[in-house]
N, C-alpha and C positions, 0 to 999 in steps of 0.2 A: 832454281828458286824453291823447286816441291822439297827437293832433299833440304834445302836449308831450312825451311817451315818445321820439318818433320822432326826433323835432328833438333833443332828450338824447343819443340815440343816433348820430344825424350827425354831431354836434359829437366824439362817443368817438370816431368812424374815424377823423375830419380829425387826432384828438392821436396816436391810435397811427400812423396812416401816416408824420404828421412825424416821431414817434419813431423808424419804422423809419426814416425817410429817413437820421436823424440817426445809424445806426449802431447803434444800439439792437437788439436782440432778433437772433434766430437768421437774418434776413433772408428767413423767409416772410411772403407777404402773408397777415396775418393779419386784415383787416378784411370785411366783411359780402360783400366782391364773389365772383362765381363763381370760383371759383381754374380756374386753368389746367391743372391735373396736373403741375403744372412748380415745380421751384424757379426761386425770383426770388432777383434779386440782393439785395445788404446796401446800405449807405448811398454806398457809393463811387462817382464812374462814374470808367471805364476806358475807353480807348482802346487796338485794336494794330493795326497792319496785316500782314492774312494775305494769302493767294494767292501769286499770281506776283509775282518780284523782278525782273522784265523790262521795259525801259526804254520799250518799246512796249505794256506791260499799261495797258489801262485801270482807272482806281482810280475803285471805287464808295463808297458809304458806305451805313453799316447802324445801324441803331439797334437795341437790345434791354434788356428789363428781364430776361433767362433769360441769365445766366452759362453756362451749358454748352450753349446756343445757339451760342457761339462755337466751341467746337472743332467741332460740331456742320459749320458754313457753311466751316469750313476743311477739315475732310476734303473737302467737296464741292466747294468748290473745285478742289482739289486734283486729281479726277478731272474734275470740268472742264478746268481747262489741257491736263491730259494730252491729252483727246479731242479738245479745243477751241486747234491752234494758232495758227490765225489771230485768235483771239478772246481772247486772255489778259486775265485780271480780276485785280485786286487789290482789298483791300474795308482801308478802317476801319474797325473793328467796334467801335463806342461800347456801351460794356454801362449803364446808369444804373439807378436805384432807379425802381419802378414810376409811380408819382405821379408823378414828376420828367421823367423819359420822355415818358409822355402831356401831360402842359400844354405841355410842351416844344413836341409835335410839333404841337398843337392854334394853338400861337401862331405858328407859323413856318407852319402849311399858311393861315390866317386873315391871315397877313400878305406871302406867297407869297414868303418868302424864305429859306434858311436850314433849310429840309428836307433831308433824307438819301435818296438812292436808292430803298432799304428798310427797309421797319422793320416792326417784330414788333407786333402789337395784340391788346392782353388783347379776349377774347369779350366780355365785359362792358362795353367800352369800345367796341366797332368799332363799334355802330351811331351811335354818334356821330361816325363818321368820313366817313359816308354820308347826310349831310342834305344837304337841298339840291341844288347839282352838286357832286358831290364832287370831291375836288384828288386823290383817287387813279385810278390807272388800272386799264382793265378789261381784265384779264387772262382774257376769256372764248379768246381766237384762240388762247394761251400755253400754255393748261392743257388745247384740245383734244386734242393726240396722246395722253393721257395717261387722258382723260376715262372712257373704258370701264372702264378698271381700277378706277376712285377711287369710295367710296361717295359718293353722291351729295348724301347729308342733310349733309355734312359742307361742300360746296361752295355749297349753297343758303343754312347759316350766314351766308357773309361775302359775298353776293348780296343785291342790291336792282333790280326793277323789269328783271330780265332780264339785267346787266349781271354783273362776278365781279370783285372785288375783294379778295379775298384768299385765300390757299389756305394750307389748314389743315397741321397737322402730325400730329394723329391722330386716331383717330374717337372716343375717349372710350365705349366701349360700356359703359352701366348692365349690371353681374352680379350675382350674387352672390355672397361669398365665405361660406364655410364651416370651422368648423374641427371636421371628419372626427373625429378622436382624444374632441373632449369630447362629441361626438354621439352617437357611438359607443359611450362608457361611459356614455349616459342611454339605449340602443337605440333611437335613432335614426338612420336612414339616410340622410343630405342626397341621394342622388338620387332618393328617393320623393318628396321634397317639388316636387311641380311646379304647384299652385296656391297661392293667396292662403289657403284654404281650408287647405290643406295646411301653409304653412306657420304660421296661427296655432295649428294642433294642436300642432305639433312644437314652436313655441313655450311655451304651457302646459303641456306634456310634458314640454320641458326644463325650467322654472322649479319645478314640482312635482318632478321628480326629484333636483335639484339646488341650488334654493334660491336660485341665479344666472340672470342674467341671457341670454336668449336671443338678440334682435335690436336693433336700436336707433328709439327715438323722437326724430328728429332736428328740433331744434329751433335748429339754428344752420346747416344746408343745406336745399335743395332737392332733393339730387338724385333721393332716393324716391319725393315725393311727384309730381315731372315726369314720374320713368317710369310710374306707374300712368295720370297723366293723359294720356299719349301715349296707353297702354291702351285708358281709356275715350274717347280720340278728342275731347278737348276742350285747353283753352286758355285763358292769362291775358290773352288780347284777340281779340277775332273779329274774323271774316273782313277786317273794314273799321279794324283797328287799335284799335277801342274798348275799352276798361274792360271786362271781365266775368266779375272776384273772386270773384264771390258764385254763378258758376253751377253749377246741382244737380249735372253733375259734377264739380265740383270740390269741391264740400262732400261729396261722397259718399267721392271717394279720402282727406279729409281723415278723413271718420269713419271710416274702414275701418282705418287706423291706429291712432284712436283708442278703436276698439273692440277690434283688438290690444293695444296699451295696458290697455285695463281687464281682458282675460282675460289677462293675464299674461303675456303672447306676446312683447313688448318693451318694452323699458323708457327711461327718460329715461338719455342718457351725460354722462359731463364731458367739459365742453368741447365742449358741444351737438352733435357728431358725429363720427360716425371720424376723421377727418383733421383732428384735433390732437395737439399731443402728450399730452393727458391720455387724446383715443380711443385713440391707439394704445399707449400704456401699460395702459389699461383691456382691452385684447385682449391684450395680450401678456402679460396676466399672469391672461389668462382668466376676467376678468370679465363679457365677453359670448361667443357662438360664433358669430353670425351677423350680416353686413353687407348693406348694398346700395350698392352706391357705380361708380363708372365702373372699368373695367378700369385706367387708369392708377396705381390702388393697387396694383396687385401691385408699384411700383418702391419703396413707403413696406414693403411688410412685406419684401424682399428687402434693404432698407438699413436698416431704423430696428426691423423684430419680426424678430429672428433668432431666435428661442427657436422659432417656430412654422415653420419648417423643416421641411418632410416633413408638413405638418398643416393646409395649409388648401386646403380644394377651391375651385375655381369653378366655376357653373353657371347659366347661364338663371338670369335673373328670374324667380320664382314668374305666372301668368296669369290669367286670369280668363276665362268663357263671352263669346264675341264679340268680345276683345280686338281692336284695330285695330293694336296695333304689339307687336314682341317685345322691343326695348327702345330706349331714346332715345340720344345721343353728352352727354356731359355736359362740361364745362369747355372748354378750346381758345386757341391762338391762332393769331390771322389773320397772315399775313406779306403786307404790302403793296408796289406800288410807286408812289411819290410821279408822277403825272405831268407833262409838258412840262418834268422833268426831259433835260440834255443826254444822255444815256445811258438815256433809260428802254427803250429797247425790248431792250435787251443785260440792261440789268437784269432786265426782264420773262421772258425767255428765259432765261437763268440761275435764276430762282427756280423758274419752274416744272420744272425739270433737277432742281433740290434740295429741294424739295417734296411733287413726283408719282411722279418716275420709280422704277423699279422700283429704281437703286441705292440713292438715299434714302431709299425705305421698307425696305429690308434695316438700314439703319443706326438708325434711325428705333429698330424692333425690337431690335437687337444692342444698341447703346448706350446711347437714352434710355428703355428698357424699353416703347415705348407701342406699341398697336396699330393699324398702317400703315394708313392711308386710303387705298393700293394693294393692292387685294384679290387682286391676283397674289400677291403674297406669303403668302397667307393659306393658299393651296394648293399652296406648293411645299415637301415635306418635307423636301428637305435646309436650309431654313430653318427651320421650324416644330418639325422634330424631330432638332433640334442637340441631342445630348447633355451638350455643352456648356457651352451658352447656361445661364446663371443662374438663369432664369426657368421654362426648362422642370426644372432641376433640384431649384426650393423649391418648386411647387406638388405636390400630388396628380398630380393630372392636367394635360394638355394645354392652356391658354387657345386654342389654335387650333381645337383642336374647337369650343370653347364657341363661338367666334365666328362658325365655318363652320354652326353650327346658327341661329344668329340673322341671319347677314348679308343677308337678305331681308326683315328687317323691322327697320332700326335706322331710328326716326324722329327728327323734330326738331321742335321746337317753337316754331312759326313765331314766338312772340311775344318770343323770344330773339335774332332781327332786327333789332328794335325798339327805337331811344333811351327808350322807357319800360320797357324789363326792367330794365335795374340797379336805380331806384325801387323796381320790385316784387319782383325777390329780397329788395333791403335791407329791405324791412318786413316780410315773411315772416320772415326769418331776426331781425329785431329785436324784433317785438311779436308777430305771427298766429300763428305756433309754439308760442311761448312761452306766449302767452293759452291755447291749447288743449291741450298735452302737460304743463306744469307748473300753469298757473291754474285747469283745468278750465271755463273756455270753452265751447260749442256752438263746430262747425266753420259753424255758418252765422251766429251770432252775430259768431264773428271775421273772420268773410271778407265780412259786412255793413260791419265798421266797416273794414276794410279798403278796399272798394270805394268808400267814402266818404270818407274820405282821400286815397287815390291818385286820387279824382276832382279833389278840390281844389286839388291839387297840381300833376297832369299835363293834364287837359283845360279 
Protein backbone atom coordinates (compact mmCIF):
# COMPACT_ATOMS: atom_id res chain seq x y z
CA UNK A 1 0.00 0.00 0.00
CA UNK A 2 3.12 2.56 0.97
CA UNK A 3 4.60 2.06 -2.61
CA UNK A 4 1.08 2.56 -4.08
CA UNK A 5 0.71 5.91 -1.87
CA UNK A 6 4.14 7.07 -2.89
CA UNK A 7 4.02 6.08 -6.57
CA UNK A 8 0.38 8.21 -6.45
CA UNK A 9 2.27 10.80 -5.17
CA UNK A 10 5.18 11.07 -7.76
CA UNK A 11 3.05 10.86 -10.40
CA UNK A 12 1.06 14.38 -8.45
CA UNK A 13 4.59 16.33 -8.78
CA UNK A 14 5.40 15.25 -12.31
CA UNK A 15 1.49 16.94 -13.13
CA UNK A 16 2.06 20.06 -10.98
CA UNK A 17 5.60 20.70 -12.00
CA UNK A 18 4.28 20.38 -15.89
CA UNK A 19 1.69 22.60 -14.82
CA UNK A 20 3.91 25.17 -13.41
CA UNK A 21 6.27 24.61 -16.48
CA UNK A 22 3.13 25.41 -18.44
CA UNK A 23 2.58 28.87 -16.75
CA UNK A 24 0.33 27.77 -14.32
CA UNK A 25 0.22 28.96 -10.76
CA UNK A 26 2.19 31.84 -8.88
CA UNK A 27 5.69 30.20 -10.38
CA UNK A 28 6.86 28.76 -6.86
CA UNK A 29 8.16 25.37 -6.75
CA UNK A 30 5.46 23.88 -5.28
CA UNK A 31 6.32 20.08 -5.37
CA UNK A 32 7.71 17.81 -2.48
CA UNK A 33 11.64 19.05 -3.35
CA UNK A 34 13.70 21.18 -0.63
CA UNK A 35 12.77 24.65 -1.80
CA UNK A 36 15.64 26.82 -2.15
CA UNK A 37 14.50 29.96 -0.05
CA UNK A 38 14.26 31.55 -3.47
CA UNK A 39 11.68 32.33 -5.66
CA UNK A 40 11.75 30.23 -9.06
CA UNK A 41 10.84 31.41 -12.17
CA UNK A 42 7.09 31.04 -14.00
CA UNK A 43 6.79 28.91 -17.29
CA UNK A 44 8.71 31.32 -19.53
CA UNK A 45 12.51 30.96 -20.26
CA UNK A 46 14.19 34.18 -21.00
CA UNK A 47 17.31 35.14 -22.19
CA UNK A 48 19.43 38.87 -21.79
CA UNK A 49 22.83 39.73 -22.09
CA UNK A 50 24.29 41.72 -19.21
CA UNK A 51 27.88 42.86 -18.40
CA UNK A 52 30.20 44.67 -20.51
CA UNK A 53 29.21 46.08 -24.02
CA UNK A 54 32.93 45.88 -24.96
CA UNK A 55 34.04 44.29 -28.01
CA UNK A 56 36.86 42.59 -26.32
CA UNK A 57 34.42 41.16 -23.26
CA UNK A 58 34.29 37.71 -23.08
CA UNK A 59 30.70 36.45 -23.15
CA UNK A 60 29.76 33.54 -20.83
CA UNK A 61 26.55 31.88 -20.44
CA UNK A 62 24.52 31.15 -17.20
CA UNK A 63 21.58 29.18 -16.79
CA UNK A 64 19.10 29.70 -13.80
CA UNK A 65 15.53 28.72 -12.66
CA UNK A 66 15.69 32.07 -9.76
CA UNK A 67 14.55 35.25 -11.91
CA UNK A 68 16.13 37.78 -9.50
CA UNK A 69 19.38 35.66 -9.81
CA UNK A 70 19.60 37.78 -12.75
CA UNK A 71 19.86 41.31 -11.62
CA UNK A 72 21.47 39.63 -8.73
CA UNK A 73 24.94 38.30 -11.37
CA UNK A 74 24.52 41.82 -13.20
CA UNK A 75 25.15 44.12 -10.32
CA UNK A 76 28.18 41.76 -9.93
CA UNK A 77 29.10 41.98 -12.92
CA UNK A 78 29.21 45.17 -12.99
CA UNK A 79 31.72 45.61 -10.18
CA UNK A 80 33.67 43.09 -11.74
CA UNK A 81 34.37 45.04 -15.06
CA UNK A 82 34.88 47.92 -13.06
CA UNK A 83 37.91 46.16 -11.03
CA UNK A 84 38.53 43.69 -13.60
CA UNK A 85 39.75 45.71 -16.86
CA UNK A 86 41.61 43.50 -18.51
CA UNK A 87 39.08 40.72 -17.92
CA UNK A 88 35.72 42.08 -19.20
CA UNK A 89 32.75 39.41 -18.98
CA UNK A 90 29.59 39.62 -20.67
CA UNK A 91 26.97 36.72 -19.64
CA UNK A 92 23.65 35.45 -21.27
CA UNK A 93 21.72 34.87 -18.52
CA UNK A 94 18.89 32.12 -19.58
CA UNK A 95 16.30 32.30 -16.76
CA UNK A 96 14.08 28.77 -17.34
CA UNK A 97 11.23 26.98 -15.31
CA UNK A 98 12.86 24.61 -12.73
CA UNK A 99 12.21 20.97 -14.23
CA UNK A 100 13.17 22.48 -17.60
CA UNK A 101 16.51 23.78 -16.50
CA UNK A 102 17.75 20.63 -14.75
CA UNK A 103 16.84 17.93 -17.62
CA UNK A 104 18.19 20.48 -19.83
CA UNK A 105 21.46 20.60 -18.23
CA UNK A 106 21.45 16.82 -17.23
CA UNK A 107 21.22 15.96 -21.17
CA UNK A 108 23.72 18.33 -22.43
CA UNK A 109 26.44 17.48 -19.44
CA UNK A 110 25.52 13.40 -20.58
CA UNK A 111 25.98 14.30 -24.02
CA UNK A 112 28.90 16.92 -23.43
CA UNK A 113 27.59 19.42 -25.57
CA UNK A 114 25.59 22.39 -25.34
CA UNK A 115 26.11 23.26 -21.58
CA UNK A 116 26.47 26.88 -20.23
CA UNK A 117 29.42 28.31 -18.38
CA UNK A 118 27.38 28.32 -15.17
CA UNK A 119 24.54 27.41 -13.89
CA UNK A 120 22.53 27.58 -10.65
CA UNK A 121 21.50 23.92 -9.14
CA UNK A 122 18.63 23.42 -6.77
CA UNK A 123 20.16 21.44 -3.39
CA UNK A 124 17.96 18.84 -3.94
CA UNK A 125 19.13 18.10 -7.37
CA UNK A 126 23.11 18.74 -7.03
CA UNK A 127 23.90 15.43 -5.85
CA UNK A 128 22.96 14.31 -8.98
CA UNK A 129 25.30 16.32 -10.52
CA UNK A 130 28.26 14.66 -8.79
CA UNK A 131 27.94 10.86 -9.64
CA UNK A 132 30.48 9.31 -11.02
CA UNK A 133 33.23 11.90 -12.67
CA UNK A 134 31.55 14.75 -12.65
CA UNK A 135 31.40 17.28 -15.93
CA UNK A 136 31.63 20.04 -13.21
CA UNK A 137 34.48 21.66 -12.18
CA UNK A 138 36.21 21.89 -8.85
CA UNK A 139 36.18 25.11 -7.61
CA UNK A 140 38.32 24.13 -4.44
CA UNK A 141 41.70 26.68 -5.76
CA UNK A 142 38.59 29.55 -6.70
CA UNK A 143 36.88 29.78 -3.46
CA UNK A 144 40.23 29.50 -1.34
CA UNK A 145 41.04 33.37 -0.76
CA UNK A 146 37.70 33.45 0.37
CA UNK A 147 37.48 30.30 2.47
CA UNK A 148 38.06 31.66 6.24
CA UNK A 149 35.30 33.86 5.97
CA UNK A 150 32.55 31.28 4.51
CA UNK A 151 30.68 28.90 6.83
CA UNK A 152 32.02 25.93 6.17
CA UNK A 153 28.78 23.45 6.35
CA UNK A 154 27.53 25.28 3.60
CA UNK A 155 30.62 24.56 1.24
CA UNK A 156 30.81 20.83 2.20
CA UNK A 157 26.90 20.82 0.89
CA UNK A 158 27.95 20.93 -2.76
CA UNK A 159 31.51 18.91 -2.04
CA UNK A 160 32.13 15.23 -2.76
CA UNK A 161 35.18 13.18 -1.88
CA UNK A 162 37.24 16.31 -1.23
CA UNK A 163 36.69 18.09 -4.38
CA UNK A 164 33.93 21.65 -4.27
CA UNK A 165 31.78 22.01 -6.79
CA UNK A 166 29.65 24.46 -6.16
CA UNK A 167 29.33 27.40 -3.88
CA UNK A 168 26.37 28.37 -2.20
CA UNK A 169 24.56 31.65 -1.98
CA UNK A 170 23.42 31.52 1.64
CA UNK A 171 23.67 29.55 4.73
CA UNK A 172 19.94 29.01 5.35
CA UNK A 173 20.16 28.90 9.31
CA UNK A 174 17.22 26.86 11.00
CA UNK A 175 15.58 29.79 13.87
CA UNK A 176 12.94 30.41 15.30
CA UNK A 177 10.56 32.90 14.46
CA UNK A 178 8.26 34.33 17.17
CA UNK A 179 5.43 36.56 17.21
CA UNK A 180 6.25 38.57 20.58
CA UNK A 181 2.73 40.65 20.68
CA UNK A 182 0.44 37.11 20.79
CA UNK A 183 2.89 35.80 23.36
CA UNK A 184 2.90 38.37 25.27
CA UNK A 185 -0.96 38.78 25.68
CA UNK A 186 -0.89 34.72 26.83
CA UNK A 187 2.42 35.92 29.32
CA UNK A 188 4.59 34.44 27.63
CA UNK A 189 8.18 35.51 26.91
CA UNK A 190 9.76 33.87 23.63
CA UNK A 191 13.33 34.58 25.22
CA UNK A 192 12.78 32.22 28.14
CA UNK A 193 11.96 29.65 25.86
CA UNK A 194 15.51 28.09 25.29
CA UNK A 195 14.79 24.23 25.41
CA UNK A 196 12.67 21.71 23.68
CA UNK A 197 11.25 21.36 27.23
CA UNK A 198 10.55 24.91 27.22
CA UNK A 199 9.11 25.24 24.51
CA UNK A 200 6.45 22.43 24.69
CA UNK A 201 5.25 24.40 28.08
CA UNK A 202 4.95 27.67 26.22
CA UNK A 203 3.21 25.84 23.83
CA UNK A 204 0.31 24.17 26.09
CA UNK A 205 0.28 27.56 27.78
CA UNK A 206 -0.45 29.16 24.76
CA UNK A 207 -3.08 26.77 23.34
CA UNK A 208 -4.82 26.80 27.06
CA UNK A 209 -4.78 30.49 27.19
CA UNK A 210 -5.83 31.15 23.90
CA UNK A 211 -7.52 28.24 22.32
CA UNK A 212 -5.01 28.70 19.13
CA UNK A 213 -2.64 27.30 17.89
CA UNK A 214 0.99 27.70 19.08
CA UNK A 215 3.73 25.90 16.76
CA UNK A 216 3.44 23.86 13.78
CA UNK A 217 3.44 19.97 13.17
CA UNK A 218 5.01 19.90 9.73
CA UNK A 219 3.97 17.44 7.60
CA UNK A 220 4.77 18.73 4.21
CA UNK A 221 8.81 19.80 5.22
CA UNK A 222 11.55 18.67 6.96
CA UNK A 223 13.04 21.45 8.06
CA UNK A 224 12.33 20.85 11.99
CA UNK A 225 12.61 17.52 12.16
CA UNK A 226 16.59 17.85 10.53
CA UNK A 227 17.46 20.45 13.03
CA UNK A 228 16.73 18.44 16.00
CA UNK A 229 18.39 15.56 14.22
CA UNK A 230 21.52 17.52 13.73
CA UNK A 231 20.94 17.84 17.61
CA UNK A 232 20.70 14.56 18.42
CA UNK A 233 23.92 13.84 16.10
CA UNK A 234 22.23 11.36 13.73
CA UNK A 235 21.27 11.03 10.11
CA UNK A 236 19.16 9.58 7.26
CA UNK A 237 22.16 7.43 6.07
CA UNK A 238 25.35 6.45 7.91
CA UNK A 239 28.56 6.82 7.85
CA UNK A 240 28.96 4.52 4.64
CA UNK A 241 25.76 6.02 2.67
CA UNK A 242 23.40 3.33 3.81
CA UNK A 243 19.60 3.42 4.62
CA UNK A 244 19.09 4.08 8.33
CA UNK A 245 15.15 5.59 8.56
CA UNK A 246 14.31 3.73 11.32
CA UNK A 247 17.19 4.74 13.71
CA UNK A 248 16.24 5.20 17.60
CA UNK A 249 17.28 8.70 17.00
CA UNK A 250 15.43 9.52 14.72
CA UNK A 251 12.35 7.96 15.96
CA UNK A 252 13.01 9.87 19.07
CA UNK A 253 13.23 13.57 17.31
CA UNK A 254 10.05 12.16 15.55
CA UNK A 255 8.23 11.41 18.97
CA UNK A 256 9.37 14.37 20.55
CA UNK A 257 7.19 16.29 18.04
CA UNK A 258 4.68 14.12 18.31
CA UNK A 259 4.47 14.17 21.85
CA UNK A 260 4.30 18.19 21.33
CA UNK A 261 1.45 17.36 19.15
CA UNK A 262 -0.65 15.47 21.71
CA UNK A 263 0.08 17.95 24.73
CA UNK A 264 -1.01 20.75 22.72
CA UNK A 265 2.03 22.48 22.03
CA UNK A 266 1.65 22.27 18.11
CA UNK A 267 -0.60 21.63 15.85
CA UNK A 268 -1.19 20.22 12.11
CA UNK A 269 -1.10 23.66 9.58
CA UNK A 270 -2.67 24.02 6.04
CA UNK A 271 -0.77 23.41 3.65
CA UNK A 272 1.41 21.19 5.68
CA UNK A 273 3.98 24.05 6.59
CA UNK A 274 4.94 27.60 6.93
CA UNK A 275 5.93 28.19 3.58
CA UNK A 276 2.71 28.12 1.76
CA UNK A 277 0.41 30.45 1.02
CA UNK A 278 -2.16 28.87 3.14
CA UNK A 279 1.04 28.86 6.22
CA UNK A 280 1.52 32.14 5.75
CA UNK A 281 -1.98 33.31 5.68
CA UNK A 282 -2.47 31.10 8.73
CA UNK A 283 0.32 33.36 10.54
CA UNK A 284 -0.66 36.26 9.28
CA UNK A 285 -3.82 36.21 10.53
CA UNK A 286 -2.67 34.60 13.65
CA UNK A 287 -3.55 31.43 13.80
CA UNK A 288 -0.28 29.98 14.99
CA UNK A 289 2.60 32.23 16.94
CA UNK A 290 5.46 30.19 16.54
CA UNK A 291 7.79 28.69 13.50
CA UNK A 292 10.81 26.82 12.90
CA UNK A 293 11.94 27.23 9.60
CA UNK A 294 15.46 28.44 8.04
CA UNK A 295 16.24 32.32 8.43
CA UNK A 296 15.54 32.89 4.63
CA UNK A 297 11.80 33.30 5.81
CA UNK A 298 12.27 36.53 7.06
CA UNK A 299 12.18 37.59 2.99
CA UNK A 300 8.24 35.73 2.80
CA UNK A 301 7.05 37.71 6.09
CA UNK A 302 8.83 41.17 4.81
CA UNK A 303 6.93 40.72 1.34
CA UNK A 304 3.94 38.50 1.59
CA UNK A 305 2.88 39.06 6.10
CA UNK A 306 3.00 42.79 6.38
CA UNK A 307 0.33 42.80 9.06
CA UNK A 308 3.01 41.35 11.42
CA UNK A 309 5.51 44.18 11.19
CA UNK A 310 7.09 45.23 14.50
CA UNK A 311 5.80 41.50 15.76
CA UNK A 312 7.82 38.86 15.17
CA UNK A 313 11.15 37.99 17.04
CA UNK A 314 13.90 35.55 15.93
CA UNK A 315 15.81 33.38 18.06
CA UNK A 316 17.82 30.16 18.49
CA UNK A 317 16.37 26.99 18.11
CA UNK A 318 14.86 25.68 21.32
CA UNK A 319 18.11 22.53 22.61
CA UNK A 320 18.31 19.88 24.34
CA UNK A 321 21.01 18.28 27.17
CA UNK A 322 24.17 17.15 24.88
CA UNK A 323 22.94 18.71 21.74
CA UNK A 324 25.70 18.23 19.06
CA UNK A 325 24.77 21.29 16.84
CA UNK A 326 22.90 24.68 17.47
CA UNK A 327 21.15 24.56 14.17
CA UNK A 328 21.50 23.14 10.63
CA UNK A 329 21.47 25.52 6.97
CA UNK A 330 18.36 24.44 5.39
CA UNK A 331 17.29 24.88 1.52
CA UNK A 332 20.15 26.30 -1.00
CA UNK A 333 21.50 26.66 -4.24
CA UNK A 334 24.72 25.41 -5.75
CA UNK A 335 26.20 27.74 -8.57
CA UNK A 336 28.30 25.70 -10.79
CA UNK A 337 30.96 25.76 -13.38
CA UNK A 338 30.54 23.42 -16.40
CA UNK A 339 34.11 22.18 -16.99
CA UNK A 340 36.62 21.85 -20.07
CA UNK A 341 34.43 24.50 -20.94
CA UNK A 342 36.51 27.24 -23.33
CA UNK A 343 36.48 29.92 -20.67
CA UNK A 344 36.02 27.92 -17.58
CA UNK A 345 38.75 29.11 -15.55
CA UNK A 346 37.58 33.13 -15.93
CA UNK A 347 34.20 31.70 -15.20
CA UNK A 348 35.53 29.88 -12.25
CA UNK A 349 37.19 33.18 -11.01
CA UNK A 350 34.37 35.29 -11.65
CA UNK A 351 31.74 33.15 -9.65
CA UNK A 352 33.67 32.77 -6.67
CA UNK A 353 34.09 37.20 -6.82
CA UNK A 354 30.22 36.77 -6.86
CA UNK A 355 29.45 34.18 -4.61
CA UNK A 356 32.26 34.51 -1.61
CA UNK A 357 33.58 37.83 -1.56
CA UNK A 358 32.67 40.21 1.01
CA UNK A 359 30.79 42.56 -1.88
CA UNK A 360 28.45 39.63 -2.68
CA UNK A 361 27.60 38.82 0.44
CA UNK A 362 26.75 42.69 1.34
CA UNK A 363 24.20 42.31 -1.57
CA UNK A 364 23.35 38.86 -0.99
CA UNK A 365 21.87 40.63 2.58
CA UNK A 366 20.82 43.98 1.12
CA UNK A 367 18.87 42.63 -1.84
CA UNK A 368 17.91 39.01 -1.64
CA UNK A 369 17.27 39.26 2.13
CA UNK A 370 19.29 35.83 3.02
CA UNK A 371 21.98 35.36 5.45
CA UNK A 372 25.65 35.59 3.78
CA UNK A 373 27.69 32.56 3.90
CA UNK A 374 30.60 35.41 4.39
CA UNK A 375 30.65 35.66 7.92
CA UNK A 376 32.57 38.93 7.76
CA UNK A 377 29.57 40.49 7.14
CA UNK A 378 27.92 38.98 10.06
CA UNK A 379 30.18 41.31 12.20
CA UNK A 380 30.33 44.44 10.57
CA UNK A 381 27.55 46.95 11.93
CA UNK A 382 27.41 49.23 9.60
CA UNK A 383 25.86 46.36 7.59
CA UNK A 384 24.09 44.47 10.13
CA UNK A 385 22.77 47.52 11.78
CA UNK A 386 21.54 49.70 8.80
CA UNK A 387 18.66 51.42 9.93
CA UNK A 388 17.53 51.03 6.89
CA UNK A 389 17.70 47.87 5.68
CA UNK A 390 14.09 46.44 5.64
CA UNK A 391 14.91 43.57 7.48
CA UNK A 392 16.36 45.04 10.31
CA UNK A 393 13.35 47.39 10.39
CA UNK A 394 10.21 44.43 10.41
CA UNK A 395 11.72 42.21 12.81
CA UNK A 396 11.87 42.70 16.94
CA UNK A 397 15.12 42.26 17.06
CA UNK A 398 18.44 41.94 15.23
CA UNK A 399 18.71 38.46 12.92
CA UNK A 400 22.51 39.17 13.16
CA UNK A 401 22.68 38.64 16.64
CA UNK A 402 20.63 35.59 16.34
CA UNK A 403 23.26 34.33 14.00
CA UNK A 404 26.48 35.66 15.73
CA UNK A 405 25.07 33.39 18.65
CA UNK A 406 24.72 30.18 16.64
CA UNK A 407 27.52 30.60 14.02
CA UNK A 408 29.66 27.98 15.74
CA UNK A 409 27.48 25.47 15.56
CA UNK A 410 25.31 25.57 12.10
CA UNK A 411 25.69 21.99 10.97
CA UNK A 412 24.62 19.94 8.01
CA UNK A 413 23.51 16.82 7.21
CA UNK A 414 25.63 14.85 5.39
CA UNK A 415 22.98 12.75 3.79
CA UNK A 416 21.82 15.92 2.07
CA UNK A 417 24.95 15.24 -0.31
CA UNK A 418 23.49 12.23 -1.39
CA UNK A 419 21.55 11.37 -4.92
CA UNK A 420 19.32 9.37 -2.40
CA UNK A 421 18.00 12.66 -0.26
CA UNK A 422 15.43 13.87 -2.64
CA UNK A 423 13.73 10.16 -2.43
CA UNK A 424 13.88 10.48 1.22
CA UNK A 425 12.66 14.12 1.68
CA UNK A 426 9.81 13.15 -0.91
CA UNK A 427 8.50 10.31 1.24
CA UNK A 428 8.71 12.12 4.50
CA UNK A 429 6.98 14.88 3.19
CA UNK A 430 4.34 12.49 1.05
CA UNK A 431 3.55 9.55 3.54
CA UNK A 432 5.90 9.36 7.15
CA UNK A 433 4.62 12.85 8.15
CA UNK A 434 1.56 12.47 7.31
CA UNK A 435 1.18 8.73 8.79
CA UNK A 436 2.23 10.10 12.14
CA UNK A 437 0.97 14.00 12.65
CA UNK A 438 -2.54 13.42 10.90
CA UNK A 439 -3.00 9.25 10.99
CA UNK A 440 -1.67 8.72 14.38
CA UNK A 441 1.13 6.31 13.23
CA UNK A 442 3.99 5.33 15.89
CA UNK A 443 7.21 7.22 14.71
CA UNK A 444 8.87 3.87 14.51
CA UNK A 445 5.99 2.14 12.85
CA UNK A 446 6.38 4.96 10.07
CA UNK A 447 9.91 5.09 9.70
CA UNK A 448 9.93 1.07 9.66
CA UNK A 449 7.90 1.03 6.55
CA UNK A 450 9.80 3.94 5.49
CA UNK A 451 13.19 2.16 5.60
CA UNK A 452 11.62 -0.54 3.84
CA UNK A 453 10.60 1.16 0.98
CA UNK A 454 13.31 3.56 0.34
CA UNK A 455 15.27 0.25 0.62
CA UNK A 456 13.54 -1.23 -2.33
CA UNK A 457 13.79 1.62 -4.25
CA UNK A 458 17.37 3.01 -3.64
CA UNK A 459 19.67 -0.08 -2.67
Amino acid sequence: MKKRVFAMFTVLVLILTTLAGCGGGSGRETTAKESTGEETTGGETTADIIGSDSEDAVQLELWTFIAQHQNFYEAMLEKWNENNPDKQISIKCNVMPYDDMHNKLQIALTAGDGAPDIVDIELGKFANFTQGTPELMDLTEYAAPYREDIVESRLQLYSKDGALYGLPTHVGATVAFYNAELLEEADINWEDIKTWDDYEEAGSQYKEATGKSFGTADTYATWQLNAVMAQLGTDYLDADGNLQINNEKLVQALDMFKDMQDAGAIDTIAGGQPDTEEGKGAFNNGEFAAMIMPLWMMSRFTDEMTDLEGKIAIAAIPTMDGAQALSVGGGGTGTAVVKNKENAELAAEFLAYAKLSYDANVMVWEVLGFDPVNMSIWEDESITHDENNKYIQYFVNNPFDVLNEIKDGIALLESQTSSKYPSINDYFVATALNEIFEDGISSQEATDSAQDYLASELE
